[in-house]
SEDOLO-587838 format. One record per residue: y, z, x of N, C-alpha, C in turn. Coordinates in steps of 0.1 Angstrom, whole numbers, padded with zeros to 4 digits, always signed. Example, Ala and Ser with C-alpha at 12.3 -4.5 7.8 and 13.67 -1.06 7.14 Angstrom:
2
-0057+0078+0132-0045+0078+0123-0033+0078+0132;-0022+0071+0128-0011+0071+0137+0000+0079+0129;
% end
This chain:
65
-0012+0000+0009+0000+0000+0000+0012+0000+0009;+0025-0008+0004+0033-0004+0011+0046+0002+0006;+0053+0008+0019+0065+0016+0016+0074+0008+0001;+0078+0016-0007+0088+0010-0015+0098+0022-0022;+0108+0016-0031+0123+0025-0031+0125+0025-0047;+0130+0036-0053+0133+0032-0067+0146+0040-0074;+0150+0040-0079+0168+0042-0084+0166+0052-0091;+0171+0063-0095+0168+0069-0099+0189+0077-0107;+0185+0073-0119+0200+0078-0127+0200+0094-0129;+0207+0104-0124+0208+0112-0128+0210+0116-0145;+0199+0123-0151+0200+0124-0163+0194+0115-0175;+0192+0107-0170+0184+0092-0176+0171+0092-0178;+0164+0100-0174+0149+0108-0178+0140+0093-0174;+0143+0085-0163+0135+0074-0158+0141+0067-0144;+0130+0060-0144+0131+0055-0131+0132+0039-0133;+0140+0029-0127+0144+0018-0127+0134+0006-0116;+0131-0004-0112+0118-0009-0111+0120-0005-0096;+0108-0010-0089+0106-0010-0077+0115-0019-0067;+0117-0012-0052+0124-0024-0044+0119-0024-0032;+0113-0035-0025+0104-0035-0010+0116-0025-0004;+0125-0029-0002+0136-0025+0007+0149-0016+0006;+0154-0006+0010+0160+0008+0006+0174-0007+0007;+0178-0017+0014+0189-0025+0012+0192-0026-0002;+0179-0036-0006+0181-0037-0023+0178-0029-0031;+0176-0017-0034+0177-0002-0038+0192+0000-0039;+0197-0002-0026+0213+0003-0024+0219-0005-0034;+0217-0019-0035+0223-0028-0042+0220-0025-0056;+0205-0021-0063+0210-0016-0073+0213-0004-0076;+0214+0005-0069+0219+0015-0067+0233+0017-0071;+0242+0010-0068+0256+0009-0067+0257-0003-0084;+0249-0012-0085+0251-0017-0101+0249-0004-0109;+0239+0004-0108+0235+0009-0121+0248+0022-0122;+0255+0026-0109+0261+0034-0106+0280+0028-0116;+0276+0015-0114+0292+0006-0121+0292+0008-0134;+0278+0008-0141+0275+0008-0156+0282+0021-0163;+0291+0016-0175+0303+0025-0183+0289+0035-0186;+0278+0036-0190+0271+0046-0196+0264+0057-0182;+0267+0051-0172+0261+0063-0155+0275+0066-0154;+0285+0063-0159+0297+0071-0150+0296+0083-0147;+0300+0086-0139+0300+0101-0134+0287+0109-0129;+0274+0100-0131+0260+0101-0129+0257+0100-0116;+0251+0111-0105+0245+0106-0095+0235+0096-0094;+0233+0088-0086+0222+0078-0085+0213+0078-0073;+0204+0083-0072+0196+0086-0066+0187+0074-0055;+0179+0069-0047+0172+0062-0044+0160+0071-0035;+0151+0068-0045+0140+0078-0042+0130+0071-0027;+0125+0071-0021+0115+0065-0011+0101+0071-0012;+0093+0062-0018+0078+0067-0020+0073+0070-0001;+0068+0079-0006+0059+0083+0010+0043+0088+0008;+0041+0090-0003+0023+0091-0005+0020+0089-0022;+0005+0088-0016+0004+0087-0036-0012+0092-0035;-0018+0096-0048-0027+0102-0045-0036+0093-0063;-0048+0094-0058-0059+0089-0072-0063+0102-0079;-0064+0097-0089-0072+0109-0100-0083+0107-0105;-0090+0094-0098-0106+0091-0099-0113+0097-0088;-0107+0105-0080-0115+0110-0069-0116+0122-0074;-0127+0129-0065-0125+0145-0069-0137+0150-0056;-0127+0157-0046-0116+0165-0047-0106+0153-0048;-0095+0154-0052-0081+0142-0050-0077+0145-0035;-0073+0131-0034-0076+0126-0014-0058+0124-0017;-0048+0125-0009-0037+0119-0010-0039+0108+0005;-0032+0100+0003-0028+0088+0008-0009+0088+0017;-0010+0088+0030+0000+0083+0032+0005+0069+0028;+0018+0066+0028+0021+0050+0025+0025+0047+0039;+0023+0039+0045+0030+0034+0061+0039+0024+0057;
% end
């Protein structure tokens, strides 16, 4: 799997799609940030770093490189 980045609206109870690269994260980062309804919203850009299955057992976590 590889590293990826996701926007995250303060208050917006979600997360906005995936981005290979923290550049274009930034970029939407700073649109979602312009939107009359985020005003005043921090905008977050999250960086995935592990992820883990829930068909294993014990559950194994996974670095992302």
């Amino acid at each position: 799997m590889e590293k990826f980045f996701c926007c995250f609206v303060e208050a917006s109870g979600g997360f906005h799609k995936r981005h290979k690269t923290f550049q274009d994260a930034s970029i939407e980062a700073e649109r979602l940030a312009k939107q009359s309804q985020n005003l005043g919203r921090n905008v977050y850009i999250l960086e995935a770093t592990s992820y883990c299955r829930t068909v294993e057992v014990p559950i194994e976590w996974q670095k992302i490189h």
